[in-house]
N, C-alpha and C positions, 0 to 999 in steps of 0.2 A: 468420493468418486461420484461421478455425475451417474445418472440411468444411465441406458443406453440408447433410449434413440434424443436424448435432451441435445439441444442445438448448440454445445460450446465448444468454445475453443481449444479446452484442457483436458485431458485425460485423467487428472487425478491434480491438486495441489493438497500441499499437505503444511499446515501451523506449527510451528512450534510458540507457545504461549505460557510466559511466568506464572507463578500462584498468586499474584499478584495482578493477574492482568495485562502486564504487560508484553506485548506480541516483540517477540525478538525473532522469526525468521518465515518467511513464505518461500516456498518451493512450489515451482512450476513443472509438469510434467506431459509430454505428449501424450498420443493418443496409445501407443504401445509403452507407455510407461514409464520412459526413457528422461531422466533428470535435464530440461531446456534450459531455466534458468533460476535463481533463488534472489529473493530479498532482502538482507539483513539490517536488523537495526541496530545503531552504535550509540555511544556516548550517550547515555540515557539517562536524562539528571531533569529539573527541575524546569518546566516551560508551562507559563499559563496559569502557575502555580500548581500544577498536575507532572509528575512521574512521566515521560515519556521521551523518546528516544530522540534526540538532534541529529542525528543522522542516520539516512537509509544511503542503502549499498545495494545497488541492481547489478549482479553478474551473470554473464552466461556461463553456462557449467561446460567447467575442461577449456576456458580462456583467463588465466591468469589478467592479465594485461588490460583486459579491455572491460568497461566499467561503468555506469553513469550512479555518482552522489548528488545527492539530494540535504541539504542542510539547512535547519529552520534556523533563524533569527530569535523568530520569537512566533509565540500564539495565543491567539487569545479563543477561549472557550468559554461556551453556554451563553455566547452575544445574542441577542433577538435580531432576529433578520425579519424584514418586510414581508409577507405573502408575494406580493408584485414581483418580489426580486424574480422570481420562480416562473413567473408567469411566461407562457410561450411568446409573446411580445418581447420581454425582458432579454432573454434568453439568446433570441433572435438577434437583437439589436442592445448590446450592453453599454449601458452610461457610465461614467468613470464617479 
């Protein structure tokens, strides 16, 4: 739970995370505490050569129906990225 006077947008979210690390649900809650929306991750098998979930699931709470998934392909982890990449130039104006 955030302080009280900190500047965000949530009231509280709350993780659910494996003993293993891996994050299987995010819950979003207003400012009175009220469940807005949750995260869930699915099919969680092998990407990158790392454990980790192929599918997220963003629903709003008390709407069956309505939904946006999320599905990786593939990932790749621990790559070196450039410093520049990051740069407020970069950022600004991104090259393919």
């Amino acid at each position: 739970m955030p302080e009280p006077e900190a500047p965000v947008v949530w009231g509280m979210q709350r993780l659910k995370i494996r003993e293993d690390h891996i994050f299987l649900t995010q819950e979003f809650y207003d400012e009175d505490l009220k469940l807005v929306k949750a995260l869930t991750a699915l099919q969680i098998q092998m990407l990158g050569g790392r454990l980790f979930p192929k599918v997220w699931k963003m629903q709003k709470a008390g709407v069956e129906d309505e939904y946006t998934v999320l599905e990786y392909k593939e990932l790749i982890f621990d790559q070196d990225l450039p410093d520049r990449l990051f740069a407020l130039s970069s950022l600004k104006t991104p090259r393919r």
